[in-house]
C-alpha positions as CSV (number, residue, x, y, z in Angstrom):
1,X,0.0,0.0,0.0
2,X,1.1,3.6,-1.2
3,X,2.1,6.5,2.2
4,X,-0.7,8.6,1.0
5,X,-3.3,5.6,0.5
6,X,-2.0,4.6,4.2
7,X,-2.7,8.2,5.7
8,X,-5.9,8.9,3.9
9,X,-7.3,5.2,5.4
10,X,-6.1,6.1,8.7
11,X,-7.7,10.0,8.3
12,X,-10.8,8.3,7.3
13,X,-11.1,6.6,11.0
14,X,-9.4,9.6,12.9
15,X,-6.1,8.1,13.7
16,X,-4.5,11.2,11.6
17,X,-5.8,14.6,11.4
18,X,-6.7,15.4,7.6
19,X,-3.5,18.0,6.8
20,X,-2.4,19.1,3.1
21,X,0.3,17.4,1.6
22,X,3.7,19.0,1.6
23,X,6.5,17.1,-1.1
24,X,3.8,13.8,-0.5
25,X,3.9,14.1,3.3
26,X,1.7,14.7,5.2
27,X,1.8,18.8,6.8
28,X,1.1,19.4,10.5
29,X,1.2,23.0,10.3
30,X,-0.9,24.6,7.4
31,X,0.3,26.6,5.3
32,X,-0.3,30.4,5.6
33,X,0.0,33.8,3.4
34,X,2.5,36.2,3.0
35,X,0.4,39.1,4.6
36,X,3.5,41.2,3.9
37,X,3.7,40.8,0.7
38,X,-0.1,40.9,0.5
39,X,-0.5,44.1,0.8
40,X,2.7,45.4,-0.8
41,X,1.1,43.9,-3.9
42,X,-2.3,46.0,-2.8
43,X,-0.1,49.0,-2.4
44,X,1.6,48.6,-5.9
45,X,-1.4,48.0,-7.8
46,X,-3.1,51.4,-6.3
47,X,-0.6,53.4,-8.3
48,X,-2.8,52.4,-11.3
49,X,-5.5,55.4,-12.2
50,X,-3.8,57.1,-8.8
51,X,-5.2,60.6,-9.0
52,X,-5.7,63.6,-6.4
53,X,-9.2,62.7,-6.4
54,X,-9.0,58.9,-5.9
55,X,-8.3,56.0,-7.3
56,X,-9.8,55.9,-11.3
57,X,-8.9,52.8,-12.6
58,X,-12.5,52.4,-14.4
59,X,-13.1,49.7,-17.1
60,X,-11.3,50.0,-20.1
61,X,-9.3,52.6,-19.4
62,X,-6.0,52.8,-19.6
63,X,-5.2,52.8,-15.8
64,X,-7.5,49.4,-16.4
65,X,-5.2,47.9,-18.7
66,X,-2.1,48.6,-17.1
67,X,-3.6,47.3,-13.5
68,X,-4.6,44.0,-15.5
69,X,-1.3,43.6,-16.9
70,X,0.1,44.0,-13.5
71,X,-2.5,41.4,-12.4
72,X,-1.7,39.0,-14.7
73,X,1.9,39.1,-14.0
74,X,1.3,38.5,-10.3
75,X,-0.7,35.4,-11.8
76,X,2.0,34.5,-13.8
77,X,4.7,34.8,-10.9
78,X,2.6,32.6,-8.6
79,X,2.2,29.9,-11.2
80,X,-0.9,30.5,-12.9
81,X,-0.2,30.4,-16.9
82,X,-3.2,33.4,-16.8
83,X,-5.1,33.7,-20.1
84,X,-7.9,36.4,-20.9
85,X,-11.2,34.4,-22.4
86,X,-13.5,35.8,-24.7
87,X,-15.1,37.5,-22.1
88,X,-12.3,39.5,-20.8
89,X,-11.8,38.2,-17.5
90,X,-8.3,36.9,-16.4
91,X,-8.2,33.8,-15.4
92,X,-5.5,31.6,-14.2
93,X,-5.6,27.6,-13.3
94,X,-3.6,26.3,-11.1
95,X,-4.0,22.2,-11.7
96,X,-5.5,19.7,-9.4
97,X,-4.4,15.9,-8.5
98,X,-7.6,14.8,-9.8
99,X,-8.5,17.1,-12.9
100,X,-12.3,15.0,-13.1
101,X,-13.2,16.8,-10.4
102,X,-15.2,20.4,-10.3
103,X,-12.4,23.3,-9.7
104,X,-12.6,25.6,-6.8
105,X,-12.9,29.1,-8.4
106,X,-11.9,32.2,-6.3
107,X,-11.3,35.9,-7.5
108,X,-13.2,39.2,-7.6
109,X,-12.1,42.4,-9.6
110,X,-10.3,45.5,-9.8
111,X,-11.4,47.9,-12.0
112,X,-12.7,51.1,-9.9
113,X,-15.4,53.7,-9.6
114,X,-14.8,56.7,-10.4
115,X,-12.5,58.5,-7.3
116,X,-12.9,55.0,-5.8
117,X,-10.3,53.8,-3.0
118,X,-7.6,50.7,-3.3
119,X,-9.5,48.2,-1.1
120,X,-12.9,47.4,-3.0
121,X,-12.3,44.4,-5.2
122,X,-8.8,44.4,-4.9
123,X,-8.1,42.3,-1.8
124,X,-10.1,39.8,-3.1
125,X,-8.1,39.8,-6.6
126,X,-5.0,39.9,-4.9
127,X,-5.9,37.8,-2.2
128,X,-6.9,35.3,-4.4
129,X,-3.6,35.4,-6.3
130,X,-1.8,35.4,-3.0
131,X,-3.8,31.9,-2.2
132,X,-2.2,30.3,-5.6
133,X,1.4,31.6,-4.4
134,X,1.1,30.6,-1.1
135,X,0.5,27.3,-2.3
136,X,3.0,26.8,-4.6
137,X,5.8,27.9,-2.5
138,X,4.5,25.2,0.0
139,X,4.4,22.2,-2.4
140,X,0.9,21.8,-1.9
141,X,-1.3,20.1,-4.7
142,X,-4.6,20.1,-4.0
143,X,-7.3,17.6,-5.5
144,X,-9.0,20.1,-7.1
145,X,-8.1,22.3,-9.5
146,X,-7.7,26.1,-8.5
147,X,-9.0,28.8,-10.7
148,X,-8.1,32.4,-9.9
149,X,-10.3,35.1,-11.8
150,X,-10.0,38.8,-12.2
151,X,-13.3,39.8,-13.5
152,X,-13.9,42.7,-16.1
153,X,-15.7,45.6,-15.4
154,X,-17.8,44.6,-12.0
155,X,-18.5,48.6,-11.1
156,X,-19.6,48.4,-14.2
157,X,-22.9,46.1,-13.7
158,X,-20.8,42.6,-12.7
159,X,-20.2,42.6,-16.6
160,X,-17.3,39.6,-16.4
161,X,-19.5,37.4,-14.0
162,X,-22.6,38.1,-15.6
163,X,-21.6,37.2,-19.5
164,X,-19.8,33.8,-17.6
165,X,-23.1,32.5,-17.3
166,X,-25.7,34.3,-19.3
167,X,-25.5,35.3,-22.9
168,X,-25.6,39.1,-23.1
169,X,-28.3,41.3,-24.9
170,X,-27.8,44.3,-27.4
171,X,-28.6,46.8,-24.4
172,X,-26.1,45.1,-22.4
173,X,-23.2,45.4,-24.9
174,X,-24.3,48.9,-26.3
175,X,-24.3,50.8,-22.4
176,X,-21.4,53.4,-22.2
177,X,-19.1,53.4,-19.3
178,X,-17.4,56.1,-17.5
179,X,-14.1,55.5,-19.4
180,X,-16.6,56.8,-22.3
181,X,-16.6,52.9,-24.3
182,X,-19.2,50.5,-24.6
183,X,-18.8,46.8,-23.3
184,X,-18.8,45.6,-26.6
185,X,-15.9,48.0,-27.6
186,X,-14.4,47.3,-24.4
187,X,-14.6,43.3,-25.0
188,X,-11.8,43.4,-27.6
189,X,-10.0,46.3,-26.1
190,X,-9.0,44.2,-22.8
191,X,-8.1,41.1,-24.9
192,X,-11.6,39.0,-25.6
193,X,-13.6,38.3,-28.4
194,X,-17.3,38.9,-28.8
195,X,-17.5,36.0,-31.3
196,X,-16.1,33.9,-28.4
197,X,-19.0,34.2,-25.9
198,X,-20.9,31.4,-25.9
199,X,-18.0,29.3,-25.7
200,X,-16.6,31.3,-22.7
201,X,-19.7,30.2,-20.5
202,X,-19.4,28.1,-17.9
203,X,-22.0,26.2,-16.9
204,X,-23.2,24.7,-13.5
205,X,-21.0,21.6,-12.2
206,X,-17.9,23.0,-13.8
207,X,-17.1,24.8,-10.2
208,X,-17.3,23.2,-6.7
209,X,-17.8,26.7,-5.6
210,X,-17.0,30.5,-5.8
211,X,-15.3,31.9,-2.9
212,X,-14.8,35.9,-2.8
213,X,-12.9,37.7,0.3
214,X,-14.1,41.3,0.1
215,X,-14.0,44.5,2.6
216,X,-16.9,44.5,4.0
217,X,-17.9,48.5,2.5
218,X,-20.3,49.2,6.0
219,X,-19.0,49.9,9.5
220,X,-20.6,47.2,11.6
221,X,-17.4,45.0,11.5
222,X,-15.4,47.7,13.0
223,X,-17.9,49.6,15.1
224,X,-18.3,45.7,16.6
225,X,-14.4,44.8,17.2
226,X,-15.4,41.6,15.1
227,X,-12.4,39.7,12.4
228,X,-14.6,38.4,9.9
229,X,-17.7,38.9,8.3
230,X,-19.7,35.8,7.5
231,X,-21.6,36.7,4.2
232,X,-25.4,35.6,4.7
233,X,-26.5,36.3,1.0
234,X,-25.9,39.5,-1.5
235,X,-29.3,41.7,-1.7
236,X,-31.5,42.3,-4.4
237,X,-31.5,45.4,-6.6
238,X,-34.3,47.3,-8.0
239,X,-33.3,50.8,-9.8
240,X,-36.3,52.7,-10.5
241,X,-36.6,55.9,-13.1
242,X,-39.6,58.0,-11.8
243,X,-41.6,60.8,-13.4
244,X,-43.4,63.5,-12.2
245,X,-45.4,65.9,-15.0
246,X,-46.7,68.9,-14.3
247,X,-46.7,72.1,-15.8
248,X,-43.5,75.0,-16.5
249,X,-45.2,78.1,-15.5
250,X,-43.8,81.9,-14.3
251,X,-42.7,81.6,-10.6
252,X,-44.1,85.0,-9.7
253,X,-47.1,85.0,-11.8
254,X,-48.8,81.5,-10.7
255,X,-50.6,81.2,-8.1
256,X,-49.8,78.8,-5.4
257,X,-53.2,76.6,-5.6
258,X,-52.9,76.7,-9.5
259,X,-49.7,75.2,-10.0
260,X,-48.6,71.6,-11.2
261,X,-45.4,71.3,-9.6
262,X,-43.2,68.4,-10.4
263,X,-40.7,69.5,-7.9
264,X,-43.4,69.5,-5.2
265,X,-44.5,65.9,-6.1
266,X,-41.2,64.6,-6.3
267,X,-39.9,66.2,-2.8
268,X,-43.1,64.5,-1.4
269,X,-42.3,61.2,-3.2
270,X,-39.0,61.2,-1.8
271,X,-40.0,61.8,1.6
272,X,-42.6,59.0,1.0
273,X,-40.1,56.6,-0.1
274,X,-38.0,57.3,3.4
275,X,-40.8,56.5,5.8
276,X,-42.3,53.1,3.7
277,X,-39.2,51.7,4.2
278,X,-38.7,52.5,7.8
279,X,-42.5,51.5,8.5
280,X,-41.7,48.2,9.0
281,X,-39.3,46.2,10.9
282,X,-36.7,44.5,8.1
283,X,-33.6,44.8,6.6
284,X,-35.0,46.9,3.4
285,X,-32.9,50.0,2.3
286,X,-33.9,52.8,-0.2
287,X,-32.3,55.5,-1.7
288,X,-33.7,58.6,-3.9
289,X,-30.1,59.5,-5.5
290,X,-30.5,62.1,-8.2
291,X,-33.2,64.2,-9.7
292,X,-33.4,65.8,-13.0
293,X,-35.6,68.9,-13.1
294,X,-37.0,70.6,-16.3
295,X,-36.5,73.8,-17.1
296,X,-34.1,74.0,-14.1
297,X,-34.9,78.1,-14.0
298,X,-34.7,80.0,-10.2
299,X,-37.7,81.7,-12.0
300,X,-40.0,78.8,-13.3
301,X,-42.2,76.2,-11.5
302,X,-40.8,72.9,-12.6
303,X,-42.4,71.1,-15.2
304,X,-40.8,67.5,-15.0
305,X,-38.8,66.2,-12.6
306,X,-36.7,62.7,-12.9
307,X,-35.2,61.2,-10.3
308,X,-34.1,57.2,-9.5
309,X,-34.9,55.1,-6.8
310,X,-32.4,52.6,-5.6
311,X,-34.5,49.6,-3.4
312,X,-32.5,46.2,-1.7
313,X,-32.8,43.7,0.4
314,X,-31.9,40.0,0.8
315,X,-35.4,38.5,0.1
316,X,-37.2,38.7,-3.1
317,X,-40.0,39.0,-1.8
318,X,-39.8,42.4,0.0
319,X,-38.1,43.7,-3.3
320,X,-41.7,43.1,-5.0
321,X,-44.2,44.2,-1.8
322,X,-42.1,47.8,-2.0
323,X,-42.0,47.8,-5.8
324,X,-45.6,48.2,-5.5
325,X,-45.7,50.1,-2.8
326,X,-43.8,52.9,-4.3
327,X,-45.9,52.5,-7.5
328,X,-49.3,53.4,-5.4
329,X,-47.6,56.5,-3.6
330,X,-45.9,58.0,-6.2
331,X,-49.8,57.7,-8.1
332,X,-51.5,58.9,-4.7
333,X,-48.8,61.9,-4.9
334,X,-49.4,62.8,-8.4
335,X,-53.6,62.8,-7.4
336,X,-52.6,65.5,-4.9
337,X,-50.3,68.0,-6.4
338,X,-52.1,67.9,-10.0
339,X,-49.6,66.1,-11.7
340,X,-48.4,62.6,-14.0
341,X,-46.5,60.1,-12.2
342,X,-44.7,57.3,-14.6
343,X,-42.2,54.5,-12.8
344,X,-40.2,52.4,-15.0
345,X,-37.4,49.8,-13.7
346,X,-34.1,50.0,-15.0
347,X,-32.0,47.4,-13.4
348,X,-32.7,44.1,-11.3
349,X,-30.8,41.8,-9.7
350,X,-32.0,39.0,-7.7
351,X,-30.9,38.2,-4.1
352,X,-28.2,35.4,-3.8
353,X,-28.1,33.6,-0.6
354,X,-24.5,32.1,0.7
355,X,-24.6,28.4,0.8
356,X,-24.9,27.1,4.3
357,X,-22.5,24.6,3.8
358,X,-19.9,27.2,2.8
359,X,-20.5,29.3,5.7
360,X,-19.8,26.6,7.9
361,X,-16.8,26.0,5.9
362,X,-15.6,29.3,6.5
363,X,-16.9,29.9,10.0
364,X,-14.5,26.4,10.7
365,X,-11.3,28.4,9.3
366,X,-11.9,31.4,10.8
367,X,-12.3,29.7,14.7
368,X,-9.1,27.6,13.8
369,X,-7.0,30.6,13.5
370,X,-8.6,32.0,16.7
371,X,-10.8,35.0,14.7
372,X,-14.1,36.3,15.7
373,X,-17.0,35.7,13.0
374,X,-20.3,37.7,12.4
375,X,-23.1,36.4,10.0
376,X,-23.9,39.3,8.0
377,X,-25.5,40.4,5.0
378,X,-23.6,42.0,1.9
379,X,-26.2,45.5,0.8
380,X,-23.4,46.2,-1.9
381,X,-23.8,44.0,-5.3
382,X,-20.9,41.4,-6.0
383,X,-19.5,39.3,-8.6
384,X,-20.5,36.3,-6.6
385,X,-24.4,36.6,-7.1
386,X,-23.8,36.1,-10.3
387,X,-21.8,32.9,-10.0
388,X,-24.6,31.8,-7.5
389,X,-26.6,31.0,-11.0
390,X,-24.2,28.1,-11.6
391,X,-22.2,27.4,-8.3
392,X,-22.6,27.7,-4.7
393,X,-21.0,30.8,-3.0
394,X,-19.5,32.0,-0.1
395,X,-18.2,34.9,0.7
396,X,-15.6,36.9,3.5
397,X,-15.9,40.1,4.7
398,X,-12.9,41.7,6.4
399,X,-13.4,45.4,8.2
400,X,-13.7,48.9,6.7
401,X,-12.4,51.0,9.1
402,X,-15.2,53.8,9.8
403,X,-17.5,51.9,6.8
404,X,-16.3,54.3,4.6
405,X,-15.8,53.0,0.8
406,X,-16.0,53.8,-3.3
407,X,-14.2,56.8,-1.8
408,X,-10.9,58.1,-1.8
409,X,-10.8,57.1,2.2
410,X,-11.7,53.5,1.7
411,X,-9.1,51.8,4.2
412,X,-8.6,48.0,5.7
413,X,-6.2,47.3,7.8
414,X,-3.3,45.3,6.7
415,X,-3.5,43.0,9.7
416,X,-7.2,42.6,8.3
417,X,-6.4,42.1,5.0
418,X,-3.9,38.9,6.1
419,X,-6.9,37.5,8.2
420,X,-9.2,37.3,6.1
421,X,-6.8,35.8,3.1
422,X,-5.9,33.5,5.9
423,X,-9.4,32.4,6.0
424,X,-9.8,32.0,2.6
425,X,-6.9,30.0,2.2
426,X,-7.7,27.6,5.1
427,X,-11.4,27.5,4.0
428,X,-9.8,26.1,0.1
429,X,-7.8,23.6,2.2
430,X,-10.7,22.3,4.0
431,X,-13.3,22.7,1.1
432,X,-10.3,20.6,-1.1
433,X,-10.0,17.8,1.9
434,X,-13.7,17.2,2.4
435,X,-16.0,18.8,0.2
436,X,-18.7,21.0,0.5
């Protein structure tokens, strides 16, 4: 009988705790990352799109390119053999002992919002790629193969994750972003091929699961003193475009019971919004975050006024009851100040619970390197609920210090950053040994 067939029988009745191999022998010790050079890598990608107003490393731009090259070559250096697919996204694979089985895909992205910080995105990305090095060095092969990805354009609408398991539409490929190019110019720009889409898809059963390690972007981690975050499921999305119509009439010259003020019904609508969603105990969040008003004169009752509506929360269900809720105020409002109300949605995503079994997984890693866990929600949008079409996901939230983040200010801790790629290295290691 073969060592590792020896060890694995006497694992399988407890004689032998179930380690990594190092060189073919069993490892006592696991393996941990370089949290030094971590965040040096964290620090050296930020230079890309660097700017006095924050970091603007936005999809396709050039700052873009040159932090994916950079990416890449960390992918390279750790043993990766990275290629971009037809999609865009890097991605590297590190093979497994047994290739049969599902790979183990981990990753995120780190293309930027505009005057964004150097956190969001980018200690998962380099986390990840830290995981692959980390292993190498060590001489550990796992069973499963390891893929590390580096989405494209996830500020963007989770463009990379979304086209890896859906095919795209004409609207999807045709919206502009703030680098000023579409998607579908911005496909062949980063390296991938719009003719090569529908082969790029991956389908469910090619992945074991998607792991992500992310700041958490909200202060409750470090308001609470707590390690790690234990992602609960990302919320659903509703964006809303809303309409008021009134009438554009002489400010000085209208009476104030014959006007049809837009401005009026949507200040009211907005206020509305605010207390529905504080009328009831939940989790729901809302947010009225721009208006357009027509003519826009100091001198003129507004005619029109446009604004959005921004509406989460982690069950579907809630996403609809509010939808409609909205709907009957905003016509209830119009009734009132003599105006037209019109509500149209302009993007949805669907909630995307955790798997259980993976938040176990993690919640084991994180107690066997002696850090504090929190089950949490995620009310930010991530690559992962897209994967959660195809694959189960799990994801790890380290702190924001103050919960400040798409800013300038965005900061986690270096210390932080190490635990938590810590936890996602352990939690590959244990999700490699045993399964989900």
């Amino acid at each position: 009988m073969r060592r590792r067939e020896f060890l694995a029988g006497l694992a399988a009745f407890g004689a032998v705790p179930e380690l990594p191999e190092f060189g073919g022998i069993a490892r006592r010790h696991p393996p941990q990352v370089n949290g030094d050079r971590l965040n040096r890598h964290l620090a050296e990608l930020s230079a890309f799109g660097k700017s006095p107003g924050g970091t603007n490393r936005v999809a396709y731009s050039e700052a873009d390119l040159v932090g994916r090259k950079y990416a890449a070559e960390l992918m390279r250096a750790a043993g990766l053999d990275p290629r971009i697919d037809a999609i865009g996204n890097i991605v590297g694979r590190r093979e497994g002992r047994e290739p049969s089985l599902p790979s183990i895909l981990i990753g995120s992205h780190i293309d930027s919002v505009t005057n964004g910080g150097n956190y969001d995105g980018d200690v998962g990305s380099m986390g990840a790629i830290e995981i692959a090095q980390t292993l190498a060095e060590s001489m550990v092969m796992l069973r499963h193969s390891l893929e590390v990805v580096i989405f494209q354009n996830e500020e963007g609408g989770t463009v990379g994750s979304k086209l890896m398991v859906q095919p795209p539409t004409d609207s999807d490929l045709d919206r502009v972003m703030r680098s000023g190019i579409s998607v579908r110019d911005g496909i062949g720009r980063i390296g991938g091929s719009l003719a090569g889409l529908a082969a790029a898809r991956r389908k469910a059963g090619d992945f074991l699961c998607y792991l992500e390690l992310h700041i958490e972007q909200g202060g409750i981690l470090d308001r609470t003193g707590v390690n790690i975050g234990i992602v609960e499921g990302i919320v659903g999305l509703r964006w809303f475009e809303v309409t008021f119509t009134g009438f554009a009439n002489h400010a000085g010259t209208t009476p104030m019971n014959q006007r049809k003020d837009a401005m009026l019904a949507a200040a009211k609508f907005t206020v509305a919004v605010n207390q529905a969603v504080r009328s009831v105990p939940g989790r729901q969040v809302a947010t009225v975050g721009r208006l357009t008003v027509s003519p826009g004169t100091v001198n003129i009752v507004p005619g029109e006024v446009t604004l959005t509506v921004d509406l989460r929360d982690l069950k579907a269900e809630t996403l609809v009851r509010f939808t409609k809720r909205f709907e009957a105020l905003g016509k209830q409002i119009a009734a009132e100040t003599g105006t037209t109300f019109a509500m149209r949605a302009t993007s949805t995503n669907e909630p995307a619970p955790t798997d259980p079994r993976l938040r176990r997984r993690i919640a084991q890693s994180a107690e066997s390197l002696g850090l504090t866990t929190l089950l949490m929600p995620s009310g930010a949008g991530h690559d992962a609920q897209e994967i959660a079409r195809i694959a189960p996901i799990g994801m790890i939230f380290v702190p924001s210090v103050g919960g400040v983040s798409h800013s300038p200010n965005e900061l986690t801790r270096p210390g932080d950053i190490t635990n938590g790629a810590n936890v996602l290295l352990q939690t590959v290691l244990m999700l490699d040994r045993s399964g989900l």
